[in-house]
N, C-alpha and C positions, 0 to 999 in steps of 0.2 A: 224709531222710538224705543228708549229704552223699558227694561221690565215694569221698572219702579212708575216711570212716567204711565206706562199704559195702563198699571193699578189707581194711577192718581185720577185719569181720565176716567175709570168706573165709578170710583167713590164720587168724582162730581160730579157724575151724572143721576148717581144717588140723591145725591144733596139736591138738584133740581127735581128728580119726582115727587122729593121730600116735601117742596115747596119752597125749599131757600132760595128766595130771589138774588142775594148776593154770590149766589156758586156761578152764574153767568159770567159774573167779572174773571173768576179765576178758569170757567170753560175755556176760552179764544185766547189765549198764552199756551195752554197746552196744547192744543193740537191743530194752532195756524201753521206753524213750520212745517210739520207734517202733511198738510193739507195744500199749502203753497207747492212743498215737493214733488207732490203728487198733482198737481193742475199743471205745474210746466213738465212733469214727464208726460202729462195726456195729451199736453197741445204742441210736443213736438214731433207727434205722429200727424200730425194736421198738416195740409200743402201750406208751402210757402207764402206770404202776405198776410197774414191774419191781423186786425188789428183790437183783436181782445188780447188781454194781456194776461199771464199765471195769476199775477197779483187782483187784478180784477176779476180773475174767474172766480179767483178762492172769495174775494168779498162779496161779490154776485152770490155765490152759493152760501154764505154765511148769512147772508140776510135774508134771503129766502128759508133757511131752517130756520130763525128766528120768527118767521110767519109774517103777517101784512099786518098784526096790532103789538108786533115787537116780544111776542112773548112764545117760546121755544116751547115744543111740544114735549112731551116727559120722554124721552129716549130709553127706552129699555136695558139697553147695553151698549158698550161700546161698537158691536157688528149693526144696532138697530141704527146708533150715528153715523158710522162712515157708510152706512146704506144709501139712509139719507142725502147724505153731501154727496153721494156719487150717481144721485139720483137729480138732485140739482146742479151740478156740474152738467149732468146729460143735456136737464132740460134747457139751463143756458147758451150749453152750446147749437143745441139744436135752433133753439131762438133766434142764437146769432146766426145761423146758416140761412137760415128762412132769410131774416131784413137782409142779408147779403145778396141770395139770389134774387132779392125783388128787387134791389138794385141793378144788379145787371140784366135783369128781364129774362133770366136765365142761359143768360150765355157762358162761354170760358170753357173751360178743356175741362176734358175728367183724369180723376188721376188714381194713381192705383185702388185697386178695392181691395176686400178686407183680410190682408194677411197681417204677417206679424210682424210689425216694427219694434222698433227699441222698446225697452222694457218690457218686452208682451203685450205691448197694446194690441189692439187692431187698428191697422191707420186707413182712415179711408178720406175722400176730398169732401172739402164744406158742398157741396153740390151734393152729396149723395147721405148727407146728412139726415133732413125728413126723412128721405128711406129708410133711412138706418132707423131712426126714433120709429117708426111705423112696424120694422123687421122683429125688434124689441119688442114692443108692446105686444107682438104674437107670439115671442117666445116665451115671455113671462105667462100667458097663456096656455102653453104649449107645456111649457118646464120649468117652475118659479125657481126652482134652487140652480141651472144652467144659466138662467135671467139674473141672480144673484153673482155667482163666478162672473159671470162678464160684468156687467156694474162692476163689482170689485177692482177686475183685473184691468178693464179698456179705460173705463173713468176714473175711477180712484186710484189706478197703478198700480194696485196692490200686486206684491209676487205672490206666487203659489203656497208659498208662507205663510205668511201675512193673513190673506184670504181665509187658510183654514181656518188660521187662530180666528180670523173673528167670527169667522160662521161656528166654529163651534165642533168642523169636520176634519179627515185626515188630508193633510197636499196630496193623496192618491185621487181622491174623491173632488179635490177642486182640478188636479189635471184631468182626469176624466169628463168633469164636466166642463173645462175652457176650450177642452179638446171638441168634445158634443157643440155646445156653445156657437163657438167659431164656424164649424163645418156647417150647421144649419142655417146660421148667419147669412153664411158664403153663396149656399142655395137659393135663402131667400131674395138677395141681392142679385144673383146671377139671372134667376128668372124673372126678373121685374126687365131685368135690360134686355130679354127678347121680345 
């Protein structure tokens, strides 16, 4: 996204704290592409067969920040939005992993745990999904701004970049905590499997 786009994306999300009901219309132009980008770099760290789609994940998560009576919550900034959507991207996918393995009654192979795939994600198997959503939720506990860096980086794709800008901090401080992040991650995950 360019500079100009990403000052456009502040000011309307001004205009909605404002109360402008019609700055919605112009919100999801600016930053669906973006958003789309970012859900098929998250879901091709996923194992093979999935059958949610980038395209649906971004709409899944777009309606869900839009809330269940259709009306978006005042977004602070543009880091409190792609907070947000990479918080519903999470929940979606987690979702989808759940009806998956209740399908298979939990069967099927595991597949790598949580290192680094393409873009920086972490790629881990829909199977180890709730874990993951439950590993989170301690770390956000644990370390809300490390909880933030991954959100960013594993769900939203955001680079080391990217992430500062929106948090507000330097790419030293989002490597150091993707780096923390990740490695506690890895623990928690690792000790659940003995």
């Amino acid at each position: 996204m360019e500079p100009g786009e990403r000052h456009a994306v502040t000011l309307v999300l001004a205009e909605l704290r404002a109360g402008d009901e019609s700055a919605h219309a112009r919100l999801l132009p600016l930053v669906y592409e973006e958003l789309r980008v970012l859900a098929r770099s998250r879901m091709s760290g996923l194992a093979p067969g999935q059958t949610l789609q980038p395209t649906a994940l971004v709409h899944e998560a777009y309606m869900k920040l839009l809330g269940p009576d259709g009306t978006q919550p005042a977004w602070e900034s543009r880091a409190h939005f792609f907070g947000a959507a990479a918080r519903a991207m999470r929940n979606i996918l987690v979702e989808h992993a759940r009806r998956r393995l209740t399908a298979k009654r939990g069967g099927g192979s595991r597949g790598e745990a949580l290192d680094e795939a393409s873009a920086g994600a972490i790629a881990t198997p829909v199977e180890d999904m709730a874990a993951l959503d439950e590993a989170l939720r301690r770390l956000e506990s644990n370390d809300p701004q490390a909880h933030e860096v991954v959100m960013l980086r594993f769900f939203a794709g955001l680079s080391e970049e990217q992430a500062a800008e929106v948090m507000g901090v330097s790419p030293r401080t989002v490597r150091r905590e993707w780096a923390y992040g990740r490695s506690w991650l890895r623990r928690e995950m690792q000790g659940r499997d003995e």
